[in-house]
MARFIDO-238772 format. One line per field, with one value per residue (C-alpha): x, y, z; residue in three letters. Coordinates in steps of 0.001 Angstrom, whole numbers, plus 500000, padded with zeros to 6 digits. Layout:
u = [X	...]
v = [Y	...]
w = [Z	...]
type = [ALA	...]
end
This chain:
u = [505767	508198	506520	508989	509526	509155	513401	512577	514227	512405	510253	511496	513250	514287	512952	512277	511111	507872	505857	503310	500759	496463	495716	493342	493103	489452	491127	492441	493762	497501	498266	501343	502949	504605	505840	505855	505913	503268	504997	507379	504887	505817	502760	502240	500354	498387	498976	495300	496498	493210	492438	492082	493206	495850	492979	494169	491607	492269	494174	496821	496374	496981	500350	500593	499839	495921	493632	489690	489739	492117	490847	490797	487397	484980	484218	481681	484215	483882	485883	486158	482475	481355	480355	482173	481913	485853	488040	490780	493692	497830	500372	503802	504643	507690	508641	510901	513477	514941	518587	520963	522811	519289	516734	517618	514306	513797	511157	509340	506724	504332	501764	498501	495102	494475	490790	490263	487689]
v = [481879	484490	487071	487391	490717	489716	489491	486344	488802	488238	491146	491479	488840	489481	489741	493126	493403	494173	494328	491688	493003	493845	496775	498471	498334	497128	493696	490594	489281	490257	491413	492172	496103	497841	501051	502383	506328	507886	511129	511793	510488	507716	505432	502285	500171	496535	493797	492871	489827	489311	492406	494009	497228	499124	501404	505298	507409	510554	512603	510160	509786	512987	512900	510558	513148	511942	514054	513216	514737	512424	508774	505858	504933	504945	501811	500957	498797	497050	497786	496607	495280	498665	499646	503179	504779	505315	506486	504464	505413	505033	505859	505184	503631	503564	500906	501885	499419	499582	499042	499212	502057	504173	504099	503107	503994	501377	502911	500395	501897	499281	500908	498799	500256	502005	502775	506323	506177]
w = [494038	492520	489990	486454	484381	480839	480274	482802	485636	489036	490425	493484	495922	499680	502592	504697	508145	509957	512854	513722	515919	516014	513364	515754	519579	519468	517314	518583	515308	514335	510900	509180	509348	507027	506624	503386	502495	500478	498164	501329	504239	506275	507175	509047	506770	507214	504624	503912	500874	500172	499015	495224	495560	498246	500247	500914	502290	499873	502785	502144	498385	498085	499557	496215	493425	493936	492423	492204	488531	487246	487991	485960	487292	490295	492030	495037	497339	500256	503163	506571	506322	504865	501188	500197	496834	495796	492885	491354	490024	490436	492727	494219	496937	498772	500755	503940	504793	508679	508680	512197	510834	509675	507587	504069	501293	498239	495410	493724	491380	491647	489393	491286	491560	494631	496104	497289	499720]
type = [UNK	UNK	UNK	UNK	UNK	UNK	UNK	UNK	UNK	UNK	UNK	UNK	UNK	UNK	UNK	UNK	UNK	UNK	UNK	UNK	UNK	UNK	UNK	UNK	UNK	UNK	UNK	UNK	UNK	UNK	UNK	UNK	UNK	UNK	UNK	UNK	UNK	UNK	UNK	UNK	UNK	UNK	UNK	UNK	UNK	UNK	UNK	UNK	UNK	UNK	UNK	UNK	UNK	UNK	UNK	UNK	UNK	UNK	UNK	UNK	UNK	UNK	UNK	UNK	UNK	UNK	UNK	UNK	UNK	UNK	UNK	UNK	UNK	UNK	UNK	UNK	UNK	UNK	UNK	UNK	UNK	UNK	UNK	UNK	UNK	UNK	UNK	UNK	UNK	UNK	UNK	UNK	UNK	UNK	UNK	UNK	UNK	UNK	UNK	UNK	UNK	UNK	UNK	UNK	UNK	UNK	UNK	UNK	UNK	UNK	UNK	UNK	UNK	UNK	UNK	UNK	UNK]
end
């Protein structure tokens, strides 16, 4: 299903690539990798589609603009089978695209909750 700006312009179309592996040594399941950048931090991240916010611990928020004093709101959230108190607020996220002649970087300023926990 394709998400619509208001003008009736699609969101986004395309297709990027990733890696399709276990998250953690200790799992058998594969999960889809990204990476994406975080202020100018490159990170591999998991695609968890099932989940409500995009989960930083704040060591990588931070790379974001996070700051704890600034929040839109604190929320207990459940993560990987564990209950953490977290902050919620906004940041950018860059998604890297890997191109045969380098790396080529795409900004999309998704403006999505994201848990700080």
């Amino acid at each position: 299903m394709l998400l619509f700006l208001t003008s009736g312009e699609t969101f986004a179309t395309g297709a990027r690539r990733y890696q399709y592996f276990p998250a953690t040594p200790t799992e058998s399941t594969n999960r889809i990798i990204l990476i994406v950048k975080v202020g100018e931090h490159p990170f591999k991240a998991v695609v968890d589609t099932g989940a409500p916010y995009v989960i930083l611990p704040p060591s990588v928020a931070k790379f974001g603009g996070f700051n704890p004093d600034f929040v839109l709101g604190r929320e207990r959230m459940l993560i990987r089978g564990m209950r953490l108190d977290g902050s919620i607020t906004r940041i950018d996220i860059t998604f890297v695209l890997l191109w045969f002649a380098g790396i080529n970087y795409i900004t999309f300023d998704l403006q999505i909750p994201i848990g700080c926990a």
